[in-house]
ZAKERO-585420 format. One record per atom (N, C-alpha, C, CB): residue number from 1; residue in one letter; atom name; y, z, x. Coordinates in pm, whole numbers, plus 50000, padded with zeros to 5 digits. Atoms other than C-alpha are relative to their C-alpha. Glycine has a CB too. Layout:
N
+-----+--------+-------+-------+-------+-------+
: num : residu : atome : north :    up :  east :
+-----+--------+-------+-------+-------+-------+
: NUM :      A :    CA :     Y :     Z :     X :
...
+-----+--------+-------+-------+-------+-------+
//
This chain:
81
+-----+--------+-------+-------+-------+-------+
: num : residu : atome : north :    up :  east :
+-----+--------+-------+-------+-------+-------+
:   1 :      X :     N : 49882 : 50000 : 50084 :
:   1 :      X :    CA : 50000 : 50000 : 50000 :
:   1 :      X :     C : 50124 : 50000 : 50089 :
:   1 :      X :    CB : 50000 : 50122 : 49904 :
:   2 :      X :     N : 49826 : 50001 : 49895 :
:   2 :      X :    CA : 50396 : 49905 : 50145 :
:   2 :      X :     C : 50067 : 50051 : 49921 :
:   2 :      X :    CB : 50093 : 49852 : 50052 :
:   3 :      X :     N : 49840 : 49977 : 50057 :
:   3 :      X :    CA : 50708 : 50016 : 50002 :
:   3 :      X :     C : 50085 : 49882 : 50047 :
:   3 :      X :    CB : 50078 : 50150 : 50065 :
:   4 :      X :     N : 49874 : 50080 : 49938 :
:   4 :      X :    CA : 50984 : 49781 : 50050 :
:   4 :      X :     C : 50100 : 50059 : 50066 :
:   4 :      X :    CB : 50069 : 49934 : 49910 :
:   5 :      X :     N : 49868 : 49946 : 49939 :
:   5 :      X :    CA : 51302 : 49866 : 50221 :
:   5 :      X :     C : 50072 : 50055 : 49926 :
:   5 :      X :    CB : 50079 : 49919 : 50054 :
:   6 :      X :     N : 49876 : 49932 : 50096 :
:   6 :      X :    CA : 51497 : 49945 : 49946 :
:   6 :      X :     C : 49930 : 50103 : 49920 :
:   6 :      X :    CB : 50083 : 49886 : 49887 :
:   7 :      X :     N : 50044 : 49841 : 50057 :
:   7 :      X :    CA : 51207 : 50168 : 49777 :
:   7 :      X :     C : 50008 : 50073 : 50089 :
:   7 :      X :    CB : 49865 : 50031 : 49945 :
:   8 :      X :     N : 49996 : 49878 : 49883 :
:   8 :      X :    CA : 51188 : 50354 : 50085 :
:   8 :      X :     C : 50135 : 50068 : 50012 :
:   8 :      X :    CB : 49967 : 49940 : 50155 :
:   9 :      X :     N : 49885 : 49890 : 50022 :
:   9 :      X :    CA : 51569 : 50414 : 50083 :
:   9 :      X :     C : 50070 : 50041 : 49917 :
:   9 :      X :    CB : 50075 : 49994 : 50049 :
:  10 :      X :     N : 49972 : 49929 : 50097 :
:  10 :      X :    CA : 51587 : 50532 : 49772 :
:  10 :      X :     C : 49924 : 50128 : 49982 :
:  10 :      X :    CB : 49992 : 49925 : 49903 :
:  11 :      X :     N : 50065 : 49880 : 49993 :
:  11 :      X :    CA : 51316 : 50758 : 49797 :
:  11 :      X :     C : 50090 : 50080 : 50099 :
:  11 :      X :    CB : 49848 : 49982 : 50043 :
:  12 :      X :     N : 49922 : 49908 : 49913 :
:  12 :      X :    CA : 51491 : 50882 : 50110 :
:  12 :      X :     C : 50098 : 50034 : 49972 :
:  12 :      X :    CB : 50023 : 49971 : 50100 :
:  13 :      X :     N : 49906 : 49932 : 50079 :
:  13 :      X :    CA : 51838 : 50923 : 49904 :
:  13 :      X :     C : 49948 : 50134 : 49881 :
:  13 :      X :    CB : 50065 : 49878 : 49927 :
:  14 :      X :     N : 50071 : 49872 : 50108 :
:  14 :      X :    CA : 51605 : 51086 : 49614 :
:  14 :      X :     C : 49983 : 50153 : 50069 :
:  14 :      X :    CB : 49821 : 49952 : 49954 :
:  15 :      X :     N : 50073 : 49846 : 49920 :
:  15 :      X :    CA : 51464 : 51344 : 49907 :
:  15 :      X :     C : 50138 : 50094 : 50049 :
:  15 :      X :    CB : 49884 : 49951 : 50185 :
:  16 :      X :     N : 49888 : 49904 : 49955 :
:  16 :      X :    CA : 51822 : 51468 : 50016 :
:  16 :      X :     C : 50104 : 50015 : 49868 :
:  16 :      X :    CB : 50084 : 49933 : 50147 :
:  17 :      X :     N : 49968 : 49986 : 50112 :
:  17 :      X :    CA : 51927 : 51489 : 49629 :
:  17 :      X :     C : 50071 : 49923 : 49938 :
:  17 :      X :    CB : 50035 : 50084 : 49989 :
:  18 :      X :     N : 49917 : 50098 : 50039 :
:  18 :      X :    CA : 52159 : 51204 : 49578 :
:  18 :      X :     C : 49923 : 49953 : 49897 :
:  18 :      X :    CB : 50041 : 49902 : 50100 :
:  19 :      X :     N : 50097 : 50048 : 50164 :
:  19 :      X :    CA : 52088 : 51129 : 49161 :
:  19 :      X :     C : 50015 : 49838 : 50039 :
:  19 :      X :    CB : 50104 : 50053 : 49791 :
:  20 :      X :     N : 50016 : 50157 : 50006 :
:  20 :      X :    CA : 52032 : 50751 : 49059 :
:  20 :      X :     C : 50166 : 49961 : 50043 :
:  20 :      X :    CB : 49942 : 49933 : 49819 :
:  21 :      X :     N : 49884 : 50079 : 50038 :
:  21 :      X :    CA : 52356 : 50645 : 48981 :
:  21 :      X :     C : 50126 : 50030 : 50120 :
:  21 :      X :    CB : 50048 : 50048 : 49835 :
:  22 :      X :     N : 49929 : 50033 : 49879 :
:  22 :      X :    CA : 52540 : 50751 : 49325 :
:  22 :      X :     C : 49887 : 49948 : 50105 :
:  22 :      X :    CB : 50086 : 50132 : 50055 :
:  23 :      X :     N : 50095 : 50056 : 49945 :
:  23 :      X :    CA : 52218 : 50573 : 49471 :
:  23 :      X :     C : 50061 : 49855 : 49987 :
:  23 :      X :    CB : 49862 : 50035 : 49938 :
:  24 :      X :     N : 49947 : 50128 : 50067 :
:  24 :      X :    CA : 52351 : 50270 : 49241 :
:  24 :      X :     C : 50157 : 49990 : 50046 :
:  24 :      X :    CB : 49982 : 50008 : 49824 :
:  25 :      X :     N : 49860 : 50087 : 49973 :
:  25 :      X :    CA : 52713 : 50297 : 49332 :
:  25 :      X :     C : 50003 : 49970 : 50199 :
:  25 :      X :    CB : 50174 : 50129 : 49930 :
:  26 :      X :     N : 49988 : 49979 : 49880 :
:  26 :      X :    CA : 52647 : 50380 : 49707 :
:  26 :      X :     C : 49934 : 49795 : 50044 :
:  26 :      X :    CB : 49895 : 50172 : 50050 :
:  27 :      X :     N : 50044 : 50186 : 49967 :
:  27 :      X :    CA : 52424 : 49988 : 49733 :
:  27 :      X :     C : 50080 : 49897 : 49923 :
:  27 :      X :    CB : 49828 : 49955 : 49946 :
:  28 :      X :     N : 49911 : 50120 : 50084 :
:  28 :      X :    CA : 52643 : 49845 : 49486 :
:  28 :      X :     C : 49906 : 49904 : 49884 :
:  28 :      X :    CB : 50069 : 49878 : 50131 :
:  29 :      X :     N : 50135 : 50053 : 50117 :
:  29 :      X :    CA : 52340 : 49811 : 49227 :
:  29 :      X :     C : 50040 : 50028 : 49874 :
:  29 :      X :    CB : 49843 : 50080 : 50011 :
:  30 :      X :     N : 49949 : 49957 : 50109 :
:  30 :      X :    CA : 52342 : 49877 : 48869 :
:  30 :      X :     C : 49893 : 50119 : 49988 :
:  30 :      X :    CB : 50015 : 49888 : 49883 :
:  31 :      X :     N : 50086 : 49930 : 50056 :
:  31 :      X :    CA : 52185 : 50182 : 48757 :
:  31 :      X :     C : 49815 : 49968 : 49928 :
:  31 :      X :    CB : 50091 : 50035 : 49915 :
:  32 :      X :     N : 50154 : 50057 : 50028 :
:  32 :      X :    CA : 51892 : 49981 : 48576 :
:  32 :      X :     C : 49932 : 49945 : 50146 :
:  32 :      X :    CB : 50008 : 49854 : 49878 :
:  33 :      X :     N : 50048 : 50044 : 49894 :
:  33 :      X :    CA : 51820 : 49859 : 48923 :
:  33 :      X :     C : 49901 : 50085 : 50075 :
:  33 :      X :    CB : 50099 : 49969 : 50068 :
:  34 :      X :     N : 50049 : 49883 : 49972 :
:  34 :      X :    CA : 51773 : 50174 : 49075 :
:  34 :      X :     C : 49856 : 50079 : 49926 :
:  34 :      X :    CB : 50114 : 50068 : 49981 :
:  35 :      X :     N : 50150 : 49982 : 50047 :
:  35 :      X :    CA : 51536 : 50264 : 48792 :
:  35 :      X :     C : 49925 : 49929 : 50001 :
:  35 :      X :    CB : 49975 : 50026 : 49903 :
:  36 :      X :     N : 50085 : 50089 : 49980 :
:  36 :      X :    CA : 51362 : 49944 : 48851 :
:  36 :      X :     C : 49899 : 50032 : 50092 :
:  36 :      X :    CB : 50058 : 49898 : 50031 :
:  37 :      X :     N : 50076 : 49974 : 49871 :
:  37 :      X :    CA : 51267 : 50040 : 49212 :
:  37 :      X :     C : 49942 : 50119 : 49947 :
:  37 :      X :    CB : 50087 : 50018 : 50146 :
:  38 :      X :     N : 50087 : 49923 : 50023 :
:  38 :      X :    CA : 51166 : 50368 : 49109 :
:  38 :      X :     C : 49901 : 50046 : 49950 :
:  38 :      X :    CB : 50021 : 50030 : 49993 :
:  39 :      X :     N : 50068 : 50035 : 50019 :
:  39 :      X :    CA : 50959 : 50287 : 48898 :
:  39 :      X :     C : 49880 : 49963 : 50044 :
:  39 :      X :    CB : 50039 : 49970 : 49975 :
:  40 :      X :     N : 50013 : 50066 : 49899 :
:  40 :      X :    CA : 50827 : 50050 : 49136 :
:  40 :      X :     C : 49873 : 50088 : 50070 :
:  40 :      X :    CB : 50140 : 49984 : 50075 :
:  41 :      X :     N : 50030 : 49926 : 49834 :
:  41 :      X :    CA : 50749 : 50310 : 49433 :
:  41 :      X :     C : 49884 : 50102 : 49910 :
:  41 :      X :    CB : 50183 : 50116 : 50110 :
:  42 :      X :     N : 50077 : 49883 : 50062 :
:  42 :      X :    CA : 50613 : 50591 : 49150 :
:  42 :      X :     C : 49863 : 49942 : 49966 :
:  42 :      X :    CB : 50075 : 50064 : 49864 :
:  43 :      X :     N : 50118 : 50044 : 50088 :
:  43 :      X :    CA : 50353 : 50334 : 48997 :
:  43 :      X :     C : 49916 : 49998 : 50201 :
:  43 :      X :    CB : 50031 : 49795 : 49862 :
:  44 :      X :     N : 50045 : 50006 : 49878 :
:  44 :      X :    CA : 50271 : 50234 : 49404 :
:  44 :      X :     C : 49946 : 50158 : 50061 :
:  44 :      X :    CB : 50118 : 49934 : 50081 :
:  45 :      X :     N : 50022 : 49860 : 49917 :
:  45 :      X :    CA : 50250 : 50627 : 49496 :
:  45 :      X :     C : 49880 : 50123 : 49900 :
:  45 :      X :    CB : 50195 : 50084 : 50019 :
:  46 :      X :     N : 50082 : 49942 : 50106 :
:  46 :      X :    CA : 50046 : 50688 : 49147 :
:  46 :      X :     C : 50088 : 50143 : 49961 :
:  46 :      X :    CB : 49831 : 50028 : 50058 :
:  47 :      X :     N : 49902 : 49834 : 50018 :
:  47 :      X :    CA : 50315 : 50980 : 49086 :
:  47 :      X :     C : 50064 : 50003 : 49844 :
:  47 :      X :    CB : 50171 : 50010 : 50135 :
:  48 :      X :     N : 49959 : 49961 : 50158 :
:  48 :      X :    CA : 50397 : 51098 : 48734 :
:  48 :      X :     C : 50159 : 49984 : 49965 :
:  48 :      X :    CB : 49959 : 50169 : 49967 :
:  49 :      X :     N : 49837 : 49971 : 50017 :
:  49 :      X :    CA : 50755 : 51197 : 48824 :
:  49 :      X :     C : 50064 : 50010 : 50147 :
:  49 :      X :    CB : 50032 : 50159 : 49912 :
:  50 :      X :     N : 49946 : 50003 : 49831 :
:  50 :      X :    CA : 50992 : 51186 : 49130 :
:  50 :      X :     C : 49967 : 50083 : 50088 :
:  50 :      X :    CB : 50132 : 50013 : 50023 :
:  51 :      X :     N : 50037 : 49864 : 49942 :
:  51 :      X :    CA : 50913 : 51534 : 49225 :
:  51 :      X :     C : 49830 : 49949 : 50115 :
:  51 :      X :    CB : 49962 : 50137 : 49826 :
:  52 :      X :     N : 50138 : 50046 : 49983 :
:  52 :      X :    CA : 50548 : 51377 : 49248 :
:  52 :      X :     C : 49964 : 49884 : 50153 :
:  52 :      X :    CB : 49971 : 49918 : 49842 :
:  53 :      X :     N : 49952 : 50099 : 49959 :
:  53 :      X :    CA : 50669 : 51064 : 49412 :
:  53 :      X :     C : 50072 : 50032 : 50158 :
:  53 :      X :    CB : 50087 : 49954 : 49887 :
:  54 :      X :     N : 49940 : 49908 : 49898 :
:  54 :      X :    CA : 50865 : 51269 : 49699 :
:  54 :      X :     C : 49900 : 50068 : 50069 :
:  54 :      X :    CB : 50092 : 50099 : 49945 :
:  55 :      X :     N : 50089 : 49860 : 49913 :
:  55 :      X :    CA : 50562 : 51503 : 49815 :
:  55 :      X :     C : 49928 : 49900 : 50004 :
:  55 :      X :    CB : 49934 : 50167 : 49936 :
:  56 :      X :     N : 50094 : 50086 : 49925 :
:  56 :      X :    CA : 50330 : 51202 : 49804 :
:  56 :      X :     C : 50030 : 49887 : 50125 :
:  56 :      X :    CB : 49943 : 49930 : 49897 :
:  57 :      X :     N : 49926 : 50052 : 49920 :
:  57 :      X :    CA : 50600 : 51016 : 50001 :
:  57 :      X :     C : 50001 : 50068 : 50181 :
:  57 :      X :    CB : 50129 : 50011 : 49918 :
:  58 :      X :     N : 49962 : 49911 : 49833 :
:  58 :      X :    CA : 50631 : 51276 : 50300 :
:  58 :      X :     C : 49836 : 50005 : 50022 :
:  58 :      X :    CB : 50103 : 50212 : 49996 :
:  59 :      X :     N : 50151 : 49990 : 49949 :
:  59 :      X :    CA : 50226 : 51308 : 50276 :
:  59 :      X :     C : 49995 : 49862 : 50073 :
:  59 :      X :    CB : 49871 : 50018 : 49867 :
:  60 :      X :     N : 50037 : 50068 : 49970 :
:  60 :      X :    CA : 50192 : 50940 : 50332 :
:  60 :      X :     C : 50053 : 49927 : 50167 :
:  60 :      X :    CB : 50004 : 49957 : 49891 :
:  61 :      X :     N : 49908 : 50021 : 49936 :
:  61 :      X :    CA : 50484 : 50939 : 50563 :
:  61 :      X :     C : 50101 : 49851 : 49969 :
:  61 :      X :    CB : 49937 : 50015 : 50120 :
:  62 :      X :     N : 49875 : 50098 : 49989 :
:  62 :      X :    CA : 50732 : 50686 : 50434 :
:  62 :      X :     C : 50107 : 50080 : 49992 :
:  62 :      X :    CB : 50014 : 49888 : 49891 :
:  63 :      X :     N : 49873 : 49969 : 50015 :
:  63 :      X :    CA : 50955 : 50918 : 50423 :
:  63 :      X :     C : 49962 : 50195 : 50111 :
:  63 :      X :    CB : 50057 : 49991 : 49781 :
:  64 :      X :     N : 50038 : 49893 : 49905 :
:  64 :      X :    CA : 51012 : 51239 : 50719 :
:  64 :      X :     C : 50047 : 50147 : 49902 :
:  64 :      X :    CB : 50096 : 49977 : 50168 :
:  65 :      X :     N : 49880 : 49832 : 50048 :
:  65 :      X :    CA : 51071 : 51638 : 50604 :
:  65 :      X :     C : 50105 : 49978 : 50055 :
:  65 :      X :    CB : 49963 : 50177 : 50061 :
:  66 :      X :     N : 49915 : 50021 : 49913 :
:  66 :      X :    CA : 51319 : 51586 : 50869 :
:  66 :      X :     C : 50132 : 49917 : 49964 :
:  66 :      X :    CB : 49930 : 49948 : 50094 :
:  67 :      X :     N : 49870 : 50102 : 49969 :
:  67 :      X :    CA : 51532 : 51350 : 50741 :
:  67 :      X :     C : 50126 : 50007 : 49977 :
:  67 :      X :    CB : 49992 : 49896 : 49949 :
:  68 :      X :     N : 49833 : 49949 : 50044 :
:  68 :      X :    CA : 51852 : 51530 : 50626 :
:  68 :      X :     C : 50072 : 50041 : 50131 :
:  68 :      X :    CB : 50007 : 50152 : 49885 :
:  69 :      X :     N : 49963 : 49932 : 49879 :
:  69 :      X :    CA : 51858 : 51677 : 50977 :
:  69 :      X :     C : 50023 : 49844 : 50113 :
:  69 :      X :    CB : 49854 : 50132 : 50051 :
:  70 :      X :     N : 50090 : 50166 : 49901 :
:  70 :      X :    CA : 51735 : 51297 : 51136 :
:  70 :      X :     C : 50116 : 49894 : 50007 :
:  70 :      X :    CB : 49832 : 49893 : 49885 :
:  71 :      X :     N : 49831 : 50055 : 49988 :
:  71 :      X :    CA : 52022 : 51041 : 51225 :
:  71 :      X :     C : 49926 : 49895 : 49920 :
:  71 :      X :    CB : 50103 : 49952 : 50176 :
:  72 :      X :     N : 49973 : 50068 : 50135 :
:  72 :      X :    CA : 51891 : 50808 : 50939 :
:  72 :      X :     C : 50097 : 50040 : 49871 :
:  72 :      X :    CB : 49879 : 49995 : 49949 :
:  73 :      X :     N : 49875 : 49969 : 50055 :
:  73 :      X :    CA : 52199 : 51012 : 50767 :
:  73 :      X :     C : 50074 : 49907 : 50053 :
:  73 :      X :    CB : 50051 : 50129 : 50020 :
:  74 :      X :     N : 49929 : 50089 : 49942 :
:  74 :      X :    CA : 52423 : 50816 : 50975 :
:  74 :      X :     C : 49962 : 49794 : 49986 :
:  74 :      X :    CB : 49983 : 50068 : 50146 :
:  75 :      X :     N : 50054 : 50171 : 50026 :
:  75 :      X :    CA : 52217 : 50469 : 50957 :
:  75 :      X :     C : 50018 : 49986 : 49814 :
:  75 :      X :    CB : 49777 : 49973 : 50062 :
:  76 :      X :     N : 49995 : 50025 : 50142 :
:  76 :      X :    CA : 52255 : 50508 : 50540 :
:  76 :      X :     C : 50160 : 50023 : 49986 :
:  76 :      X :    CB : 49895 : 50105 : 49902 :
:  77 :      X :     N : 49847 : 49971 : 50032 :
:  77 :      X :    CA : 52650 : 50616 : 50565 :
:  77 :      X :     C : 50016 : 50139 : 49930 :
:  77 :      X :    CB : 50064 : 49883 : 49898 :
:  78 :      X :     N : 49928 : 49914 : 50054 :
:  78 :      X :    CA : 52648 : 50953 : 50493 :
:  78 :      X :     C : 49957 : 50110 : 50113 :
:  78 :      X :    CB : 49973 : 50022 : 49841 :
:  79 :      X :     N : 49959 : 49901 : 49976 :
:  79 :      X :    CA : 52718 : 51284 : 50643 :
:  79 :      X :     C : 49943 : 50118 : 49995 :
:  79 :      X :    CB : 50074 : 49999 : 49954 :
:  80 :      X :     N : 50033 : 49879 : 50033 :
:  80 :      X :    CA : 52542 : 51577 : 50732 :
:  80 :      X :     C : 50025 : 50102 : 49973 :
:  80 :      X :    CB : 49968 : 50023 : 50034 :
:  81 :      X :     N : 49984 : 49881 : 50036 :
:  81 :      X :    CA : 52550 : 51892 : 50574 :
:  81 :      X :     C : 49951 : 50137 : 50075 :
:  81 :      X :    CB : 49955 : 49989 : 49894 :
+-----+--------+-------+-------+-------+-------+
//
């Protein structure tokens, strides 16, 4: 199973809490878009709900615990906390 590029960095916005719709204004998508992919990644990850979708994500590794701390903050345009 792949993810695409853009499910992967949405999951990775999802994992540091950013909701859909500053997901959607941050790529310049529409909101239905955003739920498109997620969709998408949840049916690919067999996950019920994002929560689901997120812990099977870091199991499989497309996505790091690490990454709020990880300079893929900087490669997406935003700012650590």
């Amino acid at each position: 199973m792949k993810l695409s590029n853009r499910e992967t960095e949405i999951l990775e916005l999802n994992n540091i809490g950013l909701t859909d719709q500053q997901i959607a204004d941050k790529f310049g998508l529409s909101l239905r878009t955003v739920h498109a992919h997620t969709m998408n990644f949840r049916k690919k990850l067999k996950a019920k709900n994002i929560k689901e979708a997120l812990y099977k994500a870091r199991k499989k590794g497309f996505i790091k615990d690490d990454f709020v701390i990880g300079c893929n903050c900087k490669k997406l345009g935003l700012e650590k906390s």
